[in-house]
Each structure stands twice: as structure tokens, then as C-alpha cells.
FIGUSE-453597 format. One line per 5 residues: number of its first residue (from 1); for each residue x, y, z of C-alpha. Coordinates in nm, 3 decimals. Example, Ala and Ser with C-alpha at 12.3 -4.5 7.8 and 13.67 -1.06 7.14 Angstrom:
! residues 2
1> 1.230/-0.450/0.780 ~ 1.367/-0.106/0.714
END
This chain:
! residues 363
1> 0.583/5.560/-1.813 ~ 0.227/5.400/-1.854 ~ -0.086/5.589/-1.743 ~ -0.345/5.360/-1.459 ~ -0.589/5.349/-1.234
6> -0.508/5.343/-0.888 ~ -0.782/5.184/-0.637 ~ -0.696/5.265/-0.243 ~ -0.929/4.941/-0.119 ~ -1.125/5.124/0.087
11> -1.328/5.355/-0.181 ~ -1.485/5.257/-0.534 ~ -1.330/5.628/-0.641 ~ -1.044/5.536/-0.916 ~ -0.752/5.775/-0.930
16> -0.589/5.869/-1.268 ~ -0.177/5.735/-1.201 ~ 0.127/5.741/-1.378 ~ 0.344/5.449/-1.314 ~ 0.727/5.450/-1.360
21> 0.978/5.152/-1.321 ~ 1.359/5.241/-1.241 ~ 1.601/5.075/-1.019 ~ 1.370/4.804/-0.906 ~ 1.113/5.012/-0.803
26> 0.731/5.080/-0.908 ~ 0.713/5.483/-0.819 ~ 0.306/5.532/-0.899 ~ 0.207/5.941/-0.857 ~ -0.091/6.079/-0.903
31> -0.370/6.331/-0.738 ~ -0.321/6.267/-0.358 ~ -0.104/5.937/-0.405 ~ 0.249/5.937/-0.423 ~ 0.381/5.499/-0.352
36> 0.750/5.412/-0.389 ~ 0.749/5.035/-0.403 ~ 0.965/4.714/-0.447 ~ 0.948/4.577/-0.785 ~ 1.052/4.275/-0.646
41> 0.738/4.268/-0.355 ~ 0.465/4.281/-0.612 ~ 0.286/3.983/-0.757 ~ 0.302/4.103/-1.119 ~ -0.002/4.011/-1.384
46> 0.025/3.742/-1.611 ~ 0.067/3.788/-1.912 ~ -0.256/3.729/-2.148 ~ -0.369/3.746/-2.470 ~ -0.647/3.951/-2.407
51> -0.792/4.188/-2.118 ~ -0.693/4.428/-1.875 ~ -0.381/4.417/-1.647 ~ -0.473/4.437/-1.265 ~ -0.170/4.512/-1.011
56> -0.286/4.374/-0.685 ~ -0.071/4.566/-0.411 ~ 0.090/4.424/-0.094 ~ -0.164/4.365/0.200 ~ 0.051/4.691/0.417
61> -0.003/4.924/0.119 ~ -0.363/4.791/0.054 ~ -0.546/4.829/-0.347 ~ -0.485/4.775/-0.707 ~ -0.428/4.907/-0.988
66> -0.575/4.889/-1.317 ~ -0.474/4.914/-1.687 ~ -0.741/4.848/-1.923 ~ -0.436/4.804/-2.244 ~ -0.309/4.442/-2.142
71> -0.108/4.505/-2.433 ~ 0.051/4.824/-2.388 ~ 0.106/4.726/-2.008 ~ 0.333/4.412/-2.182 ~ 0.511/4.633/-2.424
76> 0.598/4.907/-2.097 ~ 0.731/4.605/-1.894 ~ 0.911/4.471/-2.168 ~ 1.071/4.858/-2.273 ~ 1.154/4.869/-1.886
81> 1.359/4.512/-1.911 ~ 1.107/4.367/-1.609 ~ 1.103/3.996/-1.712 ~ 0.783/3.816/-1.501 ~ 0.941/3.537/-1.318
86> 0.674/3.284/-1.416 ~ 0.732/3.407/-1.778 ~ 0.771/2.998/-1.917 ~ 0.475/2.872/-1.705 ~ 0.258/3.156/-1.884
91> 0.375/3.085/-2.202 ~ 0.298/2.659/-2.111 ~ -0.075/2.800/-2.006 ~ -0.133/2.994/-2.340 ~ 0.029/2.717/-2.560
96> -0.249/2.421/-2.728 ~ 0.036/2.184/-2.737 ~ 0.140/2.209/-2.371 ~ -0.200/2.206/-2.311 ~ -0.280/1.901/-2.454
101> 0.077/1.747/-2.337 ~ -0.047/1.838/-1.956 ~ -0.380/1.716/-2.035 ~ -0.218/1.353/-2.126 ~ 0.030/1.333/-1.877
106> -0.237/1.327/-1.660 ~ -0.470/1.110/-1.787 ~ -0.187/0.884/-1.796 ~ -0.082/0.911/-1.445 ~ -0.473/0.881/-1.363
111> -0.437/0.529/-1.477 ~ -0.155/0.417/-1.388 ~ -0.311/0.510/-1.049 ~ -0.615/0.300/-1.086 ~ -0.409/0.003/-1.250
116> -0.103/-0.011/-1.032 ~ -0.143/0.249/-0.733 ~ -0.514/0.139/-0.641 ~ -0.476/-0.204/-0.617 ~ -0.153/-0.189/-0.426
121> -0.288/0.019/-0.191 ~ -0.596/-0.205/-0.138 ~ -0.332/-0.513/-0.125 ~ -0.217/-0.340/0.223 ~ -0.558/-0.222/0.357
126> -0.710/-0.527/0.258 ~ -0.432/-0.680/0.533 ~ -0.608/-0.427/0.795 ~ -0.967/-0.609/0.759 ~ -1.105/-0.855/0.966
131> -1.198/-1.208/0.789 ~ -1.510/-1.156/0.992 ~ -1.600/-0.873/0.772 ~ -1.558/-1.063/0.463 ~ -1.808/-1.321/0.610
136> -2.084/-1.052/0.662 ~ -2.033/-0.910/0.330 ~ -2.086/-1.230/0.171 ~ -2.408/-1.345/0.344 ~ -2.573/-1.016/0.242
141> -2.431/-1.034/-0.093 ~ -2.568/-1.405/-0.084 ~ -2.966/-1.250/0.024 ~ -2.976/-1.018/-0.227 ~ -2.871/-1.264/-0.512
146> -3.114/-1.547/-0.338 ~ -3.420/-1.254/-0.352 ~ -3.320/-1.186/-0.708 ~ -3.132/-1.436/-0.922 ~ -3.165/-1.763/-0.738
151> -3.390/-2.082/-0.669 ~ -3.340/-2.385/-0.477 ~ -3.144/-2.644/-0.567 ~ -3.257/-2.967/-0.752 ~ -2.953/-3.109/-0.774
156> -2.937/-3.443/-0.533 ~ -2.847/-3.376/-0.177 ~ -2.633/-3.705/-0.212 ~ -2.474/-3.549/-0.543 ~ -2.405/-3.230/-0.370
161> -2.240/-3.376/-0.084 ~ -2.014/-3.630/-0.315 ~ -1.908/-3.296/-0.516 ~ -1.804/-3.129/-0.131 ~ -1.654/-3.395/-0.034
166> -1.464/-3.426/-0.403 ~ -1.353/-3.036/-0.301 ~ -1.234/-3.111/0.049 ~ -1.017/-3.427/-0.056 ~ -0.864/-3.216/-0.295
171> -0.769/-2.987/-0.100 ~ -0.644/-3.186/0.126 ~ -0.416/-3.267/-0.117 ~ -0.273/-2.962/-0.216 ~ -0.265/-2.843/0.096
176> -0.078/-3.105/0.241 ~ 0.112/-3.329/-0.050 ~ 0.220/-3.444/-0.371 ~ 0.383/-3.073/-0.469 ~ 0.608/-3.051/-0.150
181> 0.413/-2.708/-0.041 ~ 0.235/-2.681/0.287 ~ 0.025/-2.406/0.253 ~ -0.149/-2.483/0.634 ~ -0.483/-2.585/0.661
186> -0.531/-2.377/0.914 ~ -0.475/-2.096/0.773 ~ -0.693/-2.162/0.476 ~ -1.040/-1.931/0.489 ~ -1.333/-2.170/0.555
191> -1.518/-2.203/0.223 ~ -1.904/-2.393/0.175 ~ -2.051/-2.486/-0.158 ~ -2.394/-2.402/-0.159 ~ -2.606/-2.516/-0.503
196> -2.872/-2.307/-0.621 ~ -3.083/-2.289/-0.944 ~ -3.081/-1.952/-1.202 ~ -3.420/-1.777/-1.165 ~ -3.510/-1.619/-1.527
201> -3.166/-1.760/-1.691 ~ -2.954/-1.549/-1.452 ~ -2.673/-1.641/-1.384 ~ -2.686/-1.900/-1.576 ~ -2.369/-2.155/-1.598
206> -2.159/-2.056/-1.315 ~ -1.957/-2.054/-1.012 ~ -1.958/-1.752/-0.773 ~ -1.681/-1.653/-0.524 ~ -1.886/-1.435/-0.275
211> -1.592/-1.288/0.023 ~ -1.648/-1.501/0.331 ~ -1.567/-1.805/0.177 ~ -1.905/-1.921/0.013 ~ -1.929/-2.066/-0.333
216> -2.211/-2.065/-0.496 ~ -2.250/-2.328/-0.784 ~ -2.590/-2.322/-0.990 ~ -2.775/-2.633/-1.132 ~ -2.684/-2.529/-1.475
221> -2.326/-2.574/-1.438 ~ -2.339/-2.884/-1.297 ~ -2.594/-3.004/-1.590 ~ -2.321/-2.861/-1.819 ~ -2.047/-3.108/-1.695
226> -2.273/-3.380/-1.559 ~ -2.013/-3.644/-1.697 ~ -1.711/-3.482/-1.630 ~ -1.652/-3.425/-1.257 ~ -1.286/-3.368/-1.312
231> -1.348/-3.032/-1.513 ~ -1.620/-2.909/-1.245 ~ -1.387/-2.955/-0.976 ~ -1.142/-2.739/-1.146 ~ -1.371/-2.488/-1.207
236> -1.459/-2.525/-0.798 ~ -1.068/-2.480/-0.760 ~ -1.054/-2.155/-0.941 ~ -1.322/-2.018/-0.692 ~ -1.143/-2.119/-0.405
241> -0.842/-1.935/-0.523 ~ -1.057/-1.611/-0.529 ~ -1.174/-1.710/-0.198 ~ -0.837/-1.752/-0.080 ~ -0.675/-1.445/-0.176
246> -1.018/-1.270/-0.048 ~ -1.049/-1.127/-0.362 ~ -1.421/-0.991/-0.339 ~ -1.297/-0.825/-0.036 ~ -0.980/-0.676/-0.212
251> -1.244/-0.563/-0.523 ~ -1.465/-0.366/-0.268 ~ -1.205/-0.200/-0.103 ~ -1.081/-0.063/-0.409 ~ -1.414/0.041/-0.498
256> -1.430/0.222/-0.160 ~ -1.068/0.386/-0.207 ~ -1.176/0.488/-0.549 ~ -1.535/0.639/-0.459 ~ -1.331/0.828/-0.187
261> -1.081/0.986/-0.407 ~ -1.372/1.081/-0.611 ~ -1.545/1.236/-0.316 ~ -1.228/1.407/-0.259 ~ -1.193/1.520/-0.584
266> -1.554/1.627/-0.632 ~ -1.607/1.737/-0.244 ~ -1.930/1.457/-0.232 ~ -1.887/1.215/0.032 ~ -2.243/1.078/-0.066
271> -2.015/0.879/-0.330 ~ -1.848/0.700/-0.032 ~ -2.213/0.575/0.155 ~ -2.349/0.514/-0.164 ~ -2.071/0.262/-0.278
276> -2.079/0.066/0.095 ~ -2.499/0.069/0.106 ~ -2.465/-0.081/-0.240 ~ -2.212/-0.333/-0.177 ~ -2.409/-0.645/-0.291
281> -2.523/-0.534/-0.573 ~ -2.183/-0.415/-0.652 ~ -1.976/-0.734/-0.580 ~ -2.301/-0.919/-0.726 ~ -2.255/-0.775/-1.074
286> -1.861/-0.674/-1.034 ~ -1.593/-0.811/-1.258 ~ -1.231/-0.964/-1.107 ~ -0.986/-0.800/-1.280 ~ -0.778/-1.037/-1.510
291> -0.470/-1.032/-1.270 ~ -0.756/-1.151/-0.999 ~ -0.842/-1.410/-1.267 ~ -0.507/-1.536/-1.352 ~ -0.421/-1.561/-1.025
296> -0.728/-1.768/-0.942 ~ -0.612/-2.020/-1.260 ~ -0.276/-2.084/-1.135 ~ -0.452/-2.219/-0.836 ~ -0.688/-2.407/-1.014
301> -0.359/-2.579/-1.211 ~ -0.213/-2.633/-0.879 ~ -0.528/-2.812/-0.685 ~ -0.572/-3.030/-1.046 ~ -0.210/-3.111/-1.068
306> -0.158/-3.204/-0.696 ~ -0.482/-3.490/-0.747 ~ -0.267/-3.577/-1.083 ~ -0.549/-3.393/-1.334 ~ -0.442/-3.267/-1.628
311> -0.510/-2.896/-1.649 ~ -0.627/-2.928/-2.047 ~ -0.944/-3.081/-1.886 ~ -1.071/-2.735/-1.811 ~ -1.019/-2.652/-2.185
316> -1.379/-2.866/-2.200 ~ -1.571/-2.626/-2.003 ~ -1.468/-2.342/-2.232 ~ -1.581/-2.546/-2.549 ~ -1.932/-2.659/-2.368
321> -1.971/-2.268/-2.282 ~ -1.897/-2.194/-2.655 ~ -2.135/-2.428/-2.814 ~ -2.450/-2.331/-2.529 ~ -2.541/-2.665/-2.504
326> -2.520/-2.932/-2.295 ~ -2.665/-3.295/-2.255 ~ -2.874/-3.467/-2.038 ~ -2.776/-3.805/-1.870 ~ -2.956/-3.962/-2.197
331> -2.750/-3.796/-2.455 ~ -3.006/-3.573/-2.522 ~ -2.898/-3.228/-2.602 ~ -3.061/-2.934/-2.400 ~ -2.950/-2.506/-2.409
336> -2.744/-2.410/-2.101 ~ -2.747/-2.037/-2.052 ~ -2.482/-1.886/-1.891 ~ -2.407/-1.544/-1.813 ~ -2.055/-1.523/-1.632
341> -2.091/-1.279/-1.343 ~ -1.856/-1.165/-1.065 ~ -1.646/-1.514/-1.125 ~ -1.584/-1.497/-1.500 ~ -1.689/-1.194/-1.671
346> -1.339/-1.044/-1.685 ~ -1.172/-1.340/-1.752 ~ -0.846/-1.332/-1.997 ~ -0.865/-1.462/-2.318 ~ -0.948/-1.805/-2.373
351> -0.657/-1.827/-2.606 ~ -0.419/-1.734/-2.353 ~ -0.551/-1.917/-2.056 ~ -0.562/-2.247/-2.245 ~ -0.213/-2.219/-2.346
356> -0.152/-2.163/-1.990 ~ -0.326/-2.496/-1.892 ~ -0.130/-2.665/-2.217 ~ 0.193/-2.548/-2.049 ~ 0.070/-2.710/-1.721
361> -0.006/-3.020/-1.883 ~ 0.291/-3.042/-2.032 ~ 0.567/-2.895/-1.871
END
């Protein structure tokens, strides 16, 4: 027997019980309460380290009762042989090493979500979204780098449309030829170079994948490999695998499907219009993962092999980038900044992508 307080629900008056547990049931007596009830119906406290014990009765019977020794509450359960059926879960819940087990497990299944789950799931609703919509994310991603990062071009028109028409014919090539793969033309996304100067040394050296299909290629990159066409066009075919496999598009969706699983989590949906209003600023400054980027080098290897280029060439760009510098067509040495943005910033190691391009070169 254990003495209690009995609350009927309906008053704040607590009533002085005595409980006893026999035979599976909870008899509780008292000064005008007398309950017979089914061990087996009631949702029995947990057991705690500290604080009171509260018995919350069956909705038909109505109240609770109270016993302000959590510990001599345990030890009456225990004397009575009543084992609480969630007796190992408590136990987990008071222990620091289950704790911080739970605590990891779930960190850990929180990224394998983001690293394997998210992007698989964005792989199929990418599949869902109209090409159109990549081409009107691009031209506003386009504006807002053009009102913030970018000039006109002073690159030759007659230069810029040799290096298109460089693009196009190899393409053509490795669409169509030496490798035995037909990829289909026509089912290629439409892609347009457009040349643009860095405002303020942003962003710098480069060549930008925007979804849609437009690359955008600044001045400084093509002062950087002035005299050597072969390696710029390589670095043009590395875009065009990003704009083949759409993956700006494929990078915003899993923005979106993350900021809505946050929202979820957090109950904001403001997390969900914020992310889509700020979508060119996002894919502006936004990193392709290095799957993205590998993915994007085995179709630069592909385009150079198919026009019977040697990979390695690209293995120049990396050392120009390295040393800052470039030269003029007079030999005369002048600083190329270059600040790799949504095309290179997450690139893999050069280590590892150059042994790639050695494997390519010499299979």
C-alpha cells in the first residue's frame, strides 16, 4: 500500500488515497472514492530520477493521481512485481551513452540524407521540370550577375564567334562521331556563349554554367589562355556537361527540397519563398557538388578526345590558375584574378582530376 492524492478532474480539491495493487488491479479508497481498476488499462509513470509520480486515469473514469515520493512510488511498484512495459526505453532515456548513441545515429542518418537521399530525390523531380523553366532561371540569374559582377565584353566579336564556332564543331563531333556514341543532337539543350568582362575582379578567370543553357565566359579567362585554344575549349566542354545534365537546375531543386524539410521541421514556410525569391543569388554564388563536377570532367575528356585532344592539355589551365598570371600577346606578363564561382568552386582535387585526365591520355 502507498498513500496519494486523488484528483476527480472536475475540482482543484485533492483527496487523501490509499492505493493497493493485487491481481492486476489498482483498488484506490479513500473519503468518498472507492475505484477498482485494470492494472493493465492505465498508462503507468515513467520512471525518473527525480520528481513526483502522476497517474493519469482512463478518459471514462476521468483524474489523476498524485505521489509527491517518485521514489517510494518505484520501490511500491517494484514490492508489488508491476514491471512498466516501456521499462528498457526509460532506462535508454536516462542513460548518457544511449543518449549520445541516439544523438549520432541521427546525425548520421541526417547526412546520409542530404548526401545520398537529397540528391536522388532531386534526380527524379528534376525529370518533372520543364526545360523552359531552366531557361527563365538562367536569364534572371544572368541580370543579376550583369547588374553586379559583369561588363561588356572587349574581346573581338570575330574572336568570339571563331571560339562558338570552335564549340559547335566540337560538338558536332562528339555528338555524332569518332567514339561510336550518338548522343542526338536533338536532344542536346541549346547552349550560347556569351563573353563578358569581371567588374571589380569578380569573377575573375572563369566559365559559368547558368541552367538554360547559357555560358558565360569572362575576358579574363580568355586572356589567361590566349595561346592555347585547345585548353579553353575544354574548359567550354566541362560547362556544357553541367549544362547538359541541367545541373544548376538539379542544385536549386535540392535547395528547394532542403529549405522545405527545414520548414517542415521548424514549421516556417518563409524558408521555402525565401530560397525561390533568392534563386539568383543562390545559383550565382552556389557550389556544384564534386559528383556534379566529376561528372562535368568526364564530358570534357569525352568532347577533347572525340576532336583527338589530349585531355593533359587542361592540366595547363590549372598551372596558369596556380601561378595568377598570365601573358599578353607580347609575352608580357600581366595578374589574372580569378575567383571560381558556381562552375569551379567545389571542384575535386587537382591531384585527382589530373590523374583522371593522365588516364584519359593514356589509356
Amino acid at each position: 500500500m502507498i498513500t496519494a492524492l486523488y484528483f476527480d478532474g472536475r475540482t482543484a480539491l485533492a483527496r487523501p488515497v490509499e492505493l493497493r495493487l493485487h491481481d492486476g488491479r489498482l483498488r484506490v479508497s479513500g473519503e468518498g472514492v472507492a475505484l477498482d481498476l485494470d492494472a493493465q488499462r492505465l498508462d503507468w509513470p515513467e520512471h525518473q530520477r527525480h520528481g513526483p509520480r502522476v497517474l493519469v486515469l482512463p478518459d471514462d473514469i476521468g483524474g489523476q493521481i498524485h505521489c509527491a515520493d517518485g521514489g517510494a512510488w518505484d520501490h511500491w511498484l517494484a514490492d508489488q512485481g508491476h514491471r512498466h512495459g516501456r521499462l528498457g526505453v526509460v532506462r535508454m532515456q536516462q542513460s548518457w551513452r544511449a543518449t549520445l548513441m541516439a544523438v549520432a545515429l541521427m546525425l548520421l542518418l541526417v547526412g546520409l540524407m542530404f548526401t545520398h537521399g537529397l540528391p536522388l530525390i532531386a534526380h527524379v523531380v528534376l525529370g518533372m521540370v520543364p526545360t523552359s523553366l531552366d531557361q527563365r532561371v538562367g536569364e534572371e540569374v544572368f541580370e543579376h550577375m550583369e547588374a553586379h559582377w559583369l561588363s561588356p565584353s572587349q574581346v573581338p566579336v570575330q574572336q568570339q564567334e571563331r571560339l562558338r564556332e570552335q564549340l559547335r564543331s566540337a560538338m558536332a563531333r562528339v555528338n555524332h562521331g569518332d567514339h561510336g556514341r550518338d548522343h542526338g543532337e536533338a536532344d542536346a539543350p541549346a547552349w550560347e556563349l556569351r563573353f563578358r568582362r569581371s567588374r571589380d575582379k569578380m569573377p575573375g578567370a572563369n566559365a559559368l554554367a547558368l541552367p538554360g543553357g547559357v555560358i558565360v565566359v569572362t575576358d579574363e579567362l580568355v586572356a589567361l589562355l590566349h595561346d592555347r585554344e585547345d585548353v579553353l575549349l575544354g574548359v567550354l566542354a566541362h560547362e556544357m556537361g553541367h549544362v547538359r545534365q541541367r545541373h544548376g537546375m538539379r542544385m536549386l531543386v535540392q535547395g528547394s527540397l532542403l529549405a522545405i524539410a527545414t520548414g517542415l521541421l521548424f514549421n516556417d514556410a518563409g524558408s521555402v519563398v525565401g530560397l525561390l525569391s533568392s534563386a539568383p543569388l543562390l545559383l550565382g554564388q552556389m557550389a556544384y557538388s564534386r559528383d556534379m563536377e566529376r561528372d562535368a570532367d568526364e564530358h570534357a575528356i569525352a568532347v577533347l578526345q572525340a576532336n583527338r585532344i589530349e585531355p593533359m592539355v587542361l592540366a595547363v589551365l590549372f598551372e596558369r590558375l596556380q601561378a595568377g598570371q598570365a601573358t599578353t600577346p607580347d609575352g608580357v606578363p600581366e595578374d589574372v584574378p580569378h575567383d571560381w564561382g558556381i562552375g569551379f568552386s567545389s571542384h575535386p582535387p587537382t591531384k585527382e582530376r589530373i590523374e583522371r585526365l593522365k588516364a584519359a591520355s593514356h589509356p
